[in-house]
C-alpha atoms as an extended CHARMM CRD file, in Angstrom:
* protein
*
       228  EXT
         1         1  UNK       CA             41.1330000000       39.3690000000      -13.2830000000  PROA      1               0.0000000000
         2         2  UNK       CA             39.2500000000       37.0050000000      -10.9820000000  PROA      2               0.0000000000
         3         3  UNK       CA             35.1350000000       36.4150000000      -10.9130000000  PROA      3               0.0000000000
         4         4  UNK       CA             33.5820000000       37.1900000000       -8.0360000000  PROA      4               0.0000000000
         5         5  UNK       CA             30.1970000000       36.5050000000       -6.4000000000  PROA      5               0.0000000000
         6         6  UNK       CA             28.1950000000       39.1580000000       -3.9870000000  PROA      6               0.0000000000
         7         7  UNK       CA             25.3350000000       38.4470000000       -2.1650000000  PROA      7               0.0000000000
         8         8  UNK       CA             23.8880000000       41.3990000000        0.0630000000  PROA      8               0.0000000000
         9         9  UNK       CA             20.6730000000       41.7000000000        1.6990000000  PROA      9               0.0000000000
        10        10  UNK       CA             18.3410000000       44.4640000000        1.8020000000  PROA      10              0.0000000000
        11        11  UNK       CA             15.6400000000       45.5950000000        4.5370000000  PROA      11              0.0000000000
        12        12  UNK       CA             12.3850000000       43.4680000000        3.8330000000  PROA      12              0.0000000000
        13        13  UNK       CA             10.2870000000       46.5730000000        4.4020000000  PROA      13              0.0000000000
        14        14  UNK       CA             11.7820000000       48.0960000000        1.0080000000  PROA      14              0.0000000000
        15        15  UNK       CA              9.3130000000       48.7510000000       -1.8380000000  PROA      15              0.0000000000
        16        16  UNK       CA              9.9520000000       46.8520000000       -4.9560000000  PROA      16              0.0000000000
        17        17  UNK       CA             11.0120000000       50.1250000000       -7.0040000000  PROA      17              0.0000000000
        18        18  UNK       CA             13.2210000000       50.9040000000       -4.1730000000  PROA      18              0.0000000000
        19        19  UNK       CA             15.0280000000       47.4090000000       -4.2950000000  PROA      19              0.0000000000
        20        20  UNK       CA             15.6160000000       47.6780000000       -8.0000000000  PROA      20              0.0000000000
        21        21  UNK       CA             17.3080000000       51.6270000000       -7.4990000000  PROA      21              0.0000000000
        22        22  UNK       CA             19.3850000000       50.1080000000       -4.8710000000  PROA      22              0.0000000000
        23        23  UNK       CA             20.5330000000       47.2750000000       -6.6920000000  PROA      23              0.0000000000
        24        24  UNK       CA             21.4920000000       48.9460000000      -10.1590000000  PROA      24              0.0000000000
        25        25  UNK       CA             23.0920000000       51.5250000000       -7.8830000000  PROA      25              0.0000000000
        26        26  UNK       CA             25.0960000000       48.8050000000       -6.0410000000  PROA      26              0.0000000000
        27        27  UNK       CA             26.1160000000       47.6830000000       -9.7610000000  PROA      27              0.0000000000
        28        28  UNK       CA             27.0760000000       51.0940000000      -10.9440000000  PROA      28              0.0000000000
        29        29  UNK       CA             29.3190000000       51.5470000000       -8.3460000000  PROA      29              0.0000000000
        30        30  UNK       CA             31.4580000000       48.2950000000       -8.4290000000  PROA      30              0.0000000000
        31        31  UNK       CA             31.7130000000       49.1540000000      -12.1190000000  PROA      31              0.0000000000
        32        32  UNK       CA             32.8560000000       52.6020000000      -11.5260000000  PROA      32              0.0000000000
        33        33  UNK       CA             35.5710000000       50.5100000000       -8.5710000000  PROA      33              0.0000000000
        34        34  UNK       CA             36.9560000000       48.1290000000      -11.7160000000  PROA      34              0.0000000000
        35        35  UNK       CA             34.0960000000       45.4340000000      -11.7200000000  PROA      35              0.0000000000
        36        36  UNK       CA             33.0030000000       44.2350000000      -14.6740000000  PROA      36              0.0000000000
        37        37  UNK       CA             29.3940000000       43.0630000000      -14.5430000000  PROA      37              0.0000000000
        38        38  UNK       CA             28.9010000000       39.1470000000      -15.6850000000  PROA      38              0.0000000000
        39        39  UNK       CA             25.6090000000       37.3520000000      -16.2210000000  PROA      39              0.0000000000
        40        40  UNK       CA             24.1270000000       35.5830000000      -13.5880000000  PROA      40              0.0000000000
        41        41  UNK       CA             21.1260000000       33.0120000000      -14.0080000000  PROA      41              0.0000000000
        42        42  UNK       CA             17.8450000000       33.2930000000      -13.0750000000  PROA      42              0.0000000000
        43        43  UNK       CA             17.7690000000       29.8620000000      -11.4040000000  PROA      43              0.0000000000
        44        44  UNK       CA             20.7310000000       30.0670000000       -9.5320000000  PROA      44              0.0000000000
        45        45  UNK       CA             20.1290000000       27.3200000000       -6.6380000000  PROA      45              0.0000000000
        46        46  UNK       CA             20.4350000000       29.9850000000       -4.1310000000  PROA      46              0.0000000000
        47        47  UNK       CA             17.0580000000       31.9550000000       -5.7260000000  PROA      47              0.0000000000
        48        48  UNK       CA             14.8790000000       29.2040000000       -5.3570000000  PROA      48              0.0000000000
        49        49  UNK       CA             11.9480000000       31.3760000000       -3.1470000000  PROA      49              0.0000000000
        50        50  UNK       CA             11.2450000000       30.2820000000        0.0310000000  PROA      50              0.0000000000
        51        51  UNK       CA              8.4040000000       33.2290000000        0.2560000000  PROA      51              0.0000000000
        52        52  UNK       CA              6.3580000000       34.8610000000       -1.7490000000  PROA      52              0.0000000000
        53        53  UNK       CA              5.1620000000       38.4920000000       -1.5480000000  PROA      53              0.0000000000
        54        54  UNK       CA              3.4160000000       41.4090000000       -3.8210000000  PROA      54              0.0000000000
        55        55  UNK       CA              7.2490000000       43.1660000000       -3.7360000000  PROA      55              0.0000000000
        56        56  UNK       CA              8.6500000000       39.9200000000       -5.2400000000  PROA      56              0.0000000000
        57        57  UNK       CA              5.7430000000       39.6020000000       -8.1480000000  PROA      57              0.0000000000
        58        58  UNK       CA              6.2140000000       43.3880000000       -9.0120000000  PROA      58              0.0000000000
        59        59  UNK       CA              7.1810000000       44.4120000000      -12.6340000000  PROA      59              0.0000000000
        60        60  UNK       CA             10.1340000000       45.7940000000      -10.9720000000  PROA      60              0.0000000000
        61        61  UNK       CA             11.7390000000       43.0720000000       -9.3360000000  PROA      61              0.0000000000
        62        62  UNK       CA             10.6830000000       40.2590000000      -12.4150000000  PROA      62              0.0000000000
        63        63  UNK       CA             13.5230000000       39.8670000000      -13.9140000000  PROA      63              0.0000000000
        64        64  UNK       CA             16.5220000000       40.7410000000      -11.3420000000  PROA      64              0.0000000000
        65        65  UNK       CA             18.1300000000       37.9080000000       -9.0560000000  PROA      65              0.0000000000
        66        66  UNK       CA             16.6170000000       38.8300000000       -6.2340000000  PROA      66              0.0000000000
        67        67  UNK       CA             14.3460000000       36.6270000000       -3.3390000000  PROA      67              0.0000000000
        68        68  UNK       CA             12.4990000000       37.2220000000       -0.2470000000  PROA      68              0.0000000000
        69        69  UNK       CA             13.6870000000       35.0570000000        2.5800000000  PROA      69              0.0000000000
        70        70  UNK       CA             13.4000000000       34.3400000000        6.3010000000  PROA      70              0.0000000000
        71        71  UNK       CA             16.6230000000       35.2550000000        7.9640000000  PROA      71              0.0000000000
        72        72  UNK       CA             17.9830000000       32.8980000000       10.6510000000  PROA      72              0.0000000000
        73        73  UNK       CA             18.5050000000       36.0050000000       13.0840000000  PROA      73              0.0000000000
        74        74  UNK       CA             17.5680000000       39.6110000000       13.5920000000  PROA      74              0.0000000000
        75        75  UNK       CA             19.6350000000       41.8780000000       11.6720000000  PROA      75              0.0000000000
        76        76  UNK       CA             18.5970000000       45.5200000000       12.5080000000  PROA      76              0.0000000000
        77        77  UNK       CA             15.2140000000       44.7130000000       13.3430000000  PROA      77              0.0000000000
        78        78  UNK       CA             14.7400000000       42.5180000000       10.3560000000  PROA      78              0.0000000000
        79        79  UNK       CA             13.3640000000       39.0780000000       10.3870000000  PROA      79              0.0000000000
        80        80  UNK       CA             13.1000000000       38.7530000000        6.6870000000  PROA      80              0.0000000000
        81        81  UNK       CA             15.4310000000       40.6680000000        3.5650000000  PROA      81              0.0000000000
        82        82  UNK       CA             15.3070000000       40.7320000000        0.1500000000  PROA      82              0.0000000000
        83        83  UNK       CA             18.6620000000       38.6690000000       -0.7260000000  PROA      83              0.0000000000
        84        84  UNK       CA             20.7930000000       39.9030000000       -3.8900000000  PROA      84              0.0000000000
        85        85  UNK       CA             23.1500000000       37.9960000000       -5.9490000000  PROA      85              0.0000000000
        86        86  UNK       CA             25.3460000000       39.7370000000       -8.4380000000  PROA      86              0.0000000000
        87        87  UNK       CA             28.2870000000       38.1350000000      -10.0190000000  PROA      87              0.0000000000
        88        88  UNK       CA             30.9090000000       40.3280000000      -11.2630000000  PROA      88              0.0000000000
        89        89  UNK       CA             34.9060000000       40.1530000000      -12.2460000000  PROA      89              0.0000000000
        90        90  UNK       CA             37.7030000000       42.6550000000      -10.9480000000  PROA      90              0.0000000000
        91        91  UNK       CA             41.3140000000       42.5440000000      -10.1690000000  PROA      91              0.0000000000
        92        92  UNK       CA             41.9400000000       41.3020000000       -6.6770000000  PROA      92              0.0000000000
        93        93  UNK       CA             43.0620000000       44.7750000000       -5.5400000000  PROA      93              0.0000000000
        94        94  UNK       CA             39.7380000000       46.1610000000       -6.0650000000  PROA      94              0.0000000000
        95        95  UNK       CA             38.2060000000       44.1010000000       -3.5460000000  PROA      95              0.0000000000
        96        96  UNK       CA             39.2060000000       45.9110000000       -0.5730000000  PROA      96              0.0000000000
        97        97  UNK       CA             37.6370000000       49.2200000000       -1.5000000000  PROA      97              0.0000000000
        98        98  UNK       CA             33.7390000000       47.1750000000       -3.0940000000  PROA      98              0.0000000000
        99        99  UNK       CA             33.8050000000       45.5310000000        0.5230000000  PROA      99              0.0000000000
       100       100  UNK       CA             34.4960000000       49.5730000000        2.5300000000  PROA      100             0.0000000000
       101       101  UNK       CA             31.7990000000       50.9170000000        0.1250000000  PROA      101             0.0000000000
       102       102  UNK       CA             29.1700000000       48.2560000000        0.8130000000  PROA      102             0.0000000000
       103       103  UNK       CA             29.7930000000       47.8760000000        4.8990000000  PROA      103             0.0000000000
       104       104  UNK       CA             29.2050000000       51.9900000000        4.5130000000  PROA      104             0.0000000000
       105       105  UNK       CA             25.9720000000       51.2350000000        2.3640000000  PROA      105             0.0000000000
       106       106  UNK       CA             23.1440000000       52.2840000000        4.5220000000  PROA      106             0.0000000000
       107       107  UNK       CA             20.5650000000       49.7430000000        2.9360000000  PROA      107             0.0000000000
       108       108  UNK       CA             22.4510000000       47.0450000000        2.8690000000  PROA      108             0.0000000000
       109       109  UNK       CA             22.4710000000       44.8370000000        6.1570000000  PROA      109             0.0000000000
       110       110  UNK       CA             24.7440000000       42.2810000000        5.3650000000  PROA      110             0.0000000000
       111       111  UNK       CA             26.8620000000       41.1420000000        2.3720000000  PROA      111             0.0000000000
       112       112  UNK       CA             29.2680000000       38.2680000000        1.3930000000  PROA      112             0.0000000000
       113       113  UNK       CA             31.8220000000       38.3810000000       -1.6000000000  PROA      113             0.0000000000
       114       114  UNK       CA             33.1790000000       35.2730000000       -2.7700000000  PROA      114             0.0000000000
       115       115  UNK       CA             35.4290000000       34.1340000000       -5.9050000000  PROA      115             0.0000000000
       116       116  UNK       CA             33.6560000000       32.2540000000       -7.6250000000  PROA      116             0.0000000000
       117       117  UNK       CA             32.3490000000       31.7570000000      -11.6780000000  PROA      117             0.0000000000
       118       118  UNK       CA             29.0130000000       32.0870000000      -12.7670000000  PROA      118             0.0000000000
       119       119  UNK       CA             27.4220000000       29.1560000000      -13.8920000000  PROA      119             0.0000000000
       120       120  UNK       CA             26.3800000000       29.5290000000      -17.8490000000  PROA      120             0.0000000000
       121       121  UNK       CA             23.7650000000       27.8770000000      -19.2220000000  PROA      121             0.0000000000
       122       122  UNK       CA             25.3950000000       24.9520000000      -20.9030000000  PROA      122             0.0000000000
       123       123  UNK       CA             27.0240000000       24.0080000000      -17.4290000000  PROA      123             0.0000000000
       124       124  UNK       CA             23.4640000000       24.4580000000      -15.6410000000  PROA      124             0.0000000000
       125       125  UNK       CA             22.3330000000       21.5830000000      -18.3990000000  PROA      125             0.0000000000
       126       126  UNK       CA             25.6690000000       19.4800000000      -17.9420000000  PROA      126             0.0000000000
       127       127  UNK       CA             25.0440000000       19.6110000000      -13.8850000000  PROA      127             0.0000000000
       128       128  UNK       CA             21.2640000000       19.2130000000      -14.2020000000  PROA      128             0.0000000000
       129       129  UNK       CA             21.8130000000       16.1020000000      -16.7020000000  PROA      129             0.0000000000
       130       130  UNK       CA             24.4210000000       14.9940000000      -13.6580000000  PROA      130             0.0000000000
       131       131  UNK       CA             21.8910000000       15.5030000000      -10.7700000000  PROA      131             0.0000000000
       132       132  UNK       CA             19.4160000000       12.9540000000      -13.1920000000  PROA      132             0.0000000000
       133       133  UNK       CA             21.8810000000       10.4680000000      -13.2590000000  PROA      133             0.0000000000
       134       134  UNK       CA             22.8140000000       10.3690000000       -9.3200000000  PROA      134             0.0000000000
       135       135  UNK       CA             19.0330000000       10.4260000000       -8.3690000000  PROA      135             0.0000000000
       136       136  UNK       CA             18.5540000000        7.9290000000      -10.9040000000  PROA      136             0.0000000000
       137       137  UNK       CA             21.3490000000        5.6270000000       -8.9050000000  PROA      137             0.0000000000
       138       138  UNK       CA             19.8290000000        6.5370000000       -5.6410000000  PROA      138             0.0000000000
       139       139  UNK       CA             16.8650000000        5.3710000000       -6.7770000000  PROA      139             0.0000000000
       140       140  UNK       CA             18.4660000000        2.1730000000       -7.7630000000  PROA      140             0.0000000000
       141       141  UNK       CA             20.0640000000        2.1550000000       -4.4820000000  PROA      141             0.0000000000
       142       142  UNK       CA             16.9380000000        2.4440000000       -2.9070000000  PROA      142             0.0000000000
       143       143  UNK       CA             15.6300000000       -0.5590000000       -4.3920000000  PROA      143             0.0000000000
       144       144  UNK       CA             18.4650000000       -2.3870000000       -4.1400000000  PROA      144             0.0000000000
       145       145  UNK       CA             17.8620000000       -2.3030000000       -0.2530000000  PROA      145             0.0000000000
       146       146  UNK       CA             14.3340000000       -2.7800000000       -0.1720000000  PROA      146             0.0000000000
       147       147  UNK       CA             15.3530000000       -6.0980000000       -1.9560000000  PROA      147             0.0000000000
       148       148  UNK       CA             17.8800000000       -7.0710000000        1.2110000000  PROA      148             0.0000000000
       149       149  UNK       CA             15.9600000000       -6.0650000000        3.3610000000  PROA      149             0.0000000000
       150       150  UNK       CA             13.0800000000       -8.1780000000        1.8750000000  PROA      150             0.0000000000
       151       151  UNK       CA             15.4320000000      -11.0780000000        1.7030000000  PROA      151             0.0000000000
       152       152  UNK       CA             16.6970000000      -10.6350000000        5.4460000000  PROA      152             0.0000000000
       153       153  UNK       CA             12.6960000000      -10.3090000000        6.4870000000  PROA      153             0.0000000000
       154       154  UNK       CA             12.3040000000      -13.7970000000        4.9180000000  PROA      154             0.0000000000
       155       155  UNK       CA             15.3060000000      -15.3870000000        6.0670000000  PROA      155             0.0000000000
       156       156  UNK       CA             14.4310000000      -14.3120000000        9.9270000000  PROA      156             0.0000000000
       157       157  UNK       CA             10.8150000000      -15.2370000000        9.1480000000  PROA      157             0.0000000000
       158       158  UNK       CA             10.8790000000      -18.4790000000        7.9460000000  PROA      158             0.0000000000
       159       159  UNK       CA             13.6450000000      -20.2230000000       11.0060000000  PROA      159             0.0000000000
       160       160  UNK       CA             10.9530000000      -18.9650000000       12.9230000000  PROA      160             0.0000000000
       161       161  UNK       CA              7.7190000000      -20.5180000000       11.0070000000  PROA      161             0.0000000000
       162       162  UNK       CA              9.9700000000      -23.9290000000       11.1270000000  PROA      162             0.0000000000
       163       163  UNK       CA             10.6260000000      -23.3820000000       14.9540000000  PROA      163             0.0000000000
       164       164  UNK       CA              6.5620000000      -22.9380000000       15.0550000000  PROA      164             0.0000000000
       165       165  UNK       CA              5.9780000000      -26.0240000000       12.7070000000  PROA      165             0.0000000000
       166       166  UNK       CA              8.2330000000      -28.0550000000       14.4240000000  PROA      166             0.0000000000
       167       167  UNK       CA              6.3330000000      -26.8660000000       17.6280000000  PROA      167             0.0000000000
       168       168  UNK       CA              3.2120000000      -27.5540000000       16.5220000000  PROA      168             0.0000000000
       169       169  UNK       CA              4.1290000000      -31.3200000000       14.7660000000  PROA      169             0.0000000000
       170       170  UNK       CA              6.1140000000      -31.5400000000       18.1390000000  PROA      170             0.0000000000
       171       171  UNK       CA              2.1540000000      -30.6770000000       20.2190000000  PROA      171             0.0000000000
       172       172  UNK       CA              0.6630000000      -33.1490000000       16.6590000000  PROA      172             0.0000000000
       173       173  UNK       CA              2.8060000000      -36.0320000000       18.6070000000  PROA      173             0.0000000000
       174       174  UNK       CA              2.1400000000      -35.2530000000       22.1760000000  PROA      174             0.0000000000
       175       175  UNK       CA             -1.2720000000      -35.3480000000       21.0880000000  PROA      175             0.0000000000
       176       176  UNK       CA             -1.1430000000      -38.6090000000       18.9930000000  PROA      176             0.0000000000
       177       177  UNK       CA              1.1700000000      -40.4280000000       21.8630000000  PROA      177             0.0000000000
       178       178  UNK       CA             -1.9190000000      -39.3800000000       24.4220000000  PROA      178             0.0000000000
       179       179  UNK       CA             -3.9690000000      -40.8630000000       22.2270000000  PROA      179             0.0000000000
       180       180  UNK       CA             -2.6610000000      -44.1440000000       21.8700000000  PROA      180             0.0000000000
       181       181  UNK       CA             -1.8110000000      -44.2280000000       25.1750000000  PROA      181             0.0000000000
       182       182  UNK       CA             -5.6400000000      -43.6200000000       26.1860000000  PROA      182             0.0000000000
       183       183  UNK       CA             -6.5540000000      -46.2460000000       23.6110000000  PROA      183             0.0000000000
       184       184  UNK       CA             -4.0570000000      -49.1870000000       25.3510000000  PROA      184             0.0000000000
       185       185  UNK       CA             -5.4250000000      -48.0000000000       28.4560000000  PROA      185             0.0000000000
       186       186  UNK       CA             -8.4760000000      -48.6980000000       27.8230000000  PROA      186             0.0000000000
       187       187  UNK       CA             -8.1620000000      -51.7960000000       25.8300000000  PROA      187             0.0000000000
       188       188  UNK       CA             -6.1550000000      -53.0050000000       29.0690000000  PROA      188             0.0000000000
       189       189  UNK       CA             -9.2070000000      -52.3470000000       31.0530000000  PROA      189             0.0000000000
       190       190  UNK       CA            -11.6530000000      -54.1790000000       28.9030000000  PROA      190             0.0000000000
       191       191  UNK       CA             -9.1060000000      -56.7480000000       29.0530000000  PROA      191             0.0000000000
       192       192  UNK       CA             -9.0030000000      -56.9140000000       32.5670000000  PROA      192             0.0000000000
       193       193  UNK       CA            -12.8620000000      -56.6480000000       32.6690000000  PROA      193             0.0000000000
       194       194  UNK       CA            -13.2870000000      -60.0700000000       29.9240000000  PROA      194             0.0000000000
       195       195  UNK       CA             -9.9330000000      -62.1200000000       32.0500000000  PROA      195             0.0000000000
       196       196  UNK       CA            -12.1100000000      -61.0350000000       35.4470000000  PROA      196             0.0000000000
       197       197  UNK       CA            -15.4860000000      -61.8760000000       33.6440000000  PROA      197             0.0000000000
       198       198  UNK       CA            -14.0330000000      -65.5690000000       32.8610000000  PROA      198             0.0000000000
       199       199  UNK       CA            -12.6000000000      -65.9460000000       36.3870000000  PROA      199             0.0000000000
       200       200  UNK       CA            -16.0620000000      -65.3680000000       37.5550000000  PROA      200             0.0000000000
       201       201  UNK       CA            -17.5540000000      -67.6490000000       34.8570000000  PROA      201             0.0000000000
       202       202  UNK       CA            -14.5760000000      -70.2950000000       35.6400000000  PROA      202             0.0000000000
       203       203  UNK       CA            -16.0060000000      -69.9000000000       39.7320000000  PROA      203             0.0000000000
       204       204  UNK       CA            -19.3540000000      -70.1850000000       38.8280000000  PROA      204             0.0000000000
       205       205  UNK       CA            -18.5780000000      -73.3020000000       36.6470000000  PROA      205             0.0000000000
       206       206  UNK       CA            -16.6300000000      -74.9260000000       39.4670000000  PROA      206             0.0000000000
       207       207  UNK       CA            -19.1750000000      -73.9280000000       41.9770000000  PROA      207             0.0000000000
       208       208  UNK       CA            -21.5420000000      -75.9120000000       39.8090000000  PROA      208             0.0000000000
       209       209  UNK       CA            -19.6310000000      -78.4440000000       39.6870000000  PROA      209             0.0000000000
       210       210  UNK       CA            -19.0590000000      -78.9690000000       43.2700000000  PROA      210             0.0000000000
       211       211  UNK       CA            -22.9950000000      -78.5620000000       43.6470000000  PROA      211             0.0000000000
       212       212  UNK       CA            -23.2900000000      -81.4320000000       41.2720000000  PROA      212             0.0000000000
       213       213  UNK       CA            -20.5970000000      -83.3210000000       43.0240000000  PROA      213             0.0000000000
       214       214  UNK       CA            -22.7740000000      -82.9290000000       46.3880000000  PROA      214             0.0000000000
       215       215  UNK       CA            -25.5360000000      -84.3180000000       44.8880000000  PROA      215             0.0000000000
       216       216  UNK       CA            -24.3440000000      -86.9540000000       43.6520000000  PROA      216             0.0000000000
       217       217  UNK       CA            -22.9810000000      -87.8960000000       46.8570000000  PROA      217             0.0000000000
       218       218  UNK       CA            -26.4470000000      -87.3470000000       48.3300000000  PROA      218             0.0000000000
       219       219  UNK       CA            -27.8300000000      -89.3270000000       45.7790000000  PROA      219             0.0000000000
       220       220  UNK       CA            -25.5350000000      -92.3400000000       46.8840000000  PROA      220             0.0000000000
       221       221  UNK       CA            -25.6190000000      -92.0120000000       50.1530000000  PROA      221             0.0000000000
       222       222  UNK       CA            -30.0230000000      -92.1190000000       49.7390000000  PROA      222             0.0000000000
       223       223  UNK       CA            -29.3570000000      -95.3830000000       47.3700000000  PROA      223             0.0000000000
       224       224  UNK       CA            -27.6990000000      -96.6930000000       50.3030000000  PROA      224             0.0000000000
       225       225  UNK       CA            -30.0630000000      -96.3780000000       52.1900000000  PROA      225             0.0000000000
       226       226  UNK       CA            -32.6350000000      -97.8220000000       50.2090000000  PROA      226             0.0000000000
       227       227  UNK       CA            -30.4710000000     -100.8300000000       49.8550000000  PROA      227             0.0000000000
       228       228  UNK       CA            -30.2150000000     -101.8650000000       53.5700000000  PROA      228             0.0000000000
C-alpha cells in the first residue's frame, strides 16, 4: 500500500455543518474504495488561514483540516472555497476509481491526489528544530554582509576623504604660496619706495652741494673784487 494525500475544495457559500457532512462523507467513501484513513496534523503548512470567517470558527469545523482561502481563479462562480486535506493509504489500483467518484462529486470543485506521507509529530519537531537552525544561519548571513558591506562603505569612503584632504592641503598651499608671494611683493615695493627715497635724498644732497659750490665761487669772485 502507498500513502496518499487529497486536497479538494468545497463551494465557499457552504454552511459549516454542511462542510463537515461532506467531508466525513468524502472519508467514508474512500474507505468503503480500500483507503485507509491516516492522521493528518492540524498545522499542516498548507492550513495556515489566509481568512477568517464565522464558518471557519464554528464548533463544526474546529477540529477538521479544513481553511477558507482566496482562490487564484473562478471556479464555478467561486472566488473563495473551503480547502480540504485528508491523507489516506490504498493500493495503487484503487486510485483510479477515488479520482471517478470525486470528479462526479457535485460539491466538490476541484481536487488533487498526491503520494505522499503524513508528517507525524516527531518529524514536525525534527523539521521545525531544522527551520531554527537555517534561519538562525541566515541570520548570520545577514550580518555577515552588513559587515562587508560596512567595510566596502569605508574603503570607498575614505580614498575619497584623502582625495578631499589632499584637495584641500593642495587649496592650504595655493593659499600660503599667495601669501608669501603678496608679502615679497610688497616688501619689494617698500624697497623700491626706501632705494627711490635715498636717490632723492642722494639728489637733494648733491643739489646742495652744488648750491654750496656756487657760493663759494660767488664768494671768491666778490673777494676779488674787493681786492683790486
Amino acid at each position: 500500500m502507498n500513502n496518499y494525500e487529497l486536497l479538494y475544495i468545497l463551494p465557499a457559500n457552504m454552511a459549516g455543518k454542511e462542510i463537515k457532512n461532506v467531508f466525513l462523507e468524502v472519508e467514508k467513501n474512500i474507505s468503503k474504495m480500500g483507503g485507509e484513513k491516516l492522521e493528518t496534523l492540524l498545522d499542516h503548512p498548507f492550513l495556515i488561514k489566509a481568512e477568517t470567517s464565522k464558518d471557519e470558527e464554528s464548533e463544526e469545523l474546529k477540529n477538521l483540516p479544513i481553511v477558507k482561502r482566496k482562490m487564484a481563479y473562478y471556479v464555478k462562480k467561486n472566488k473563495f472555497g473551503f480547502y480540504c486535506l485528508f491523507n489516506f493509504s490504498s493500493e495503487p489500483e484503487n486510485i483510479k476509481e477515488i479520482e471517478t467518484y470525486l470528479r462526479m462529486n457535485k460539491d466538490v470543485l476541484r481536487h488533487l491526489i498526491i503520494q505522499a506521507n503524513p508528517m507525524n509529530k516527531e518529524e514536525r519537531k525534527e523539521l521545525e528544530k531544522l527551520f531554527e537552525r537555517k534561519r538562525a544561519e541566515q541570520e548570520k548571513e545577514k550580518v555577515k554582509e552588513k559587515k562587508e558591506e560596512r567595510k566596502l562603505k569605508e574603503k570607498t569612503e575614505k580614498p575619497q576623504e584623502l582625495k578631499i584632504n589632499k584637495s584641500i592641503k593642495k587649496e592650504d598651499a595655493e593659499e600660503k604660496s599667495k601669501e608669501i608671494k603678496e608679502e615679497v611683493e610688497e616688501k619689494n615695493v617698500k624697497k623700491d619706495d626706501l632705494k627711490k627715497a635715498g636717490e632723492e635724498e642722494k639728489d637733494s644732497k648733491k643739489k646742495k652741494k652744488m648750491k654750496l659750490e656756487d657760493l663759494e665761487d660767488k664768494l671768491d669772485e666778490i673777494l676779488e673784487d674787493t681786492n683790486i
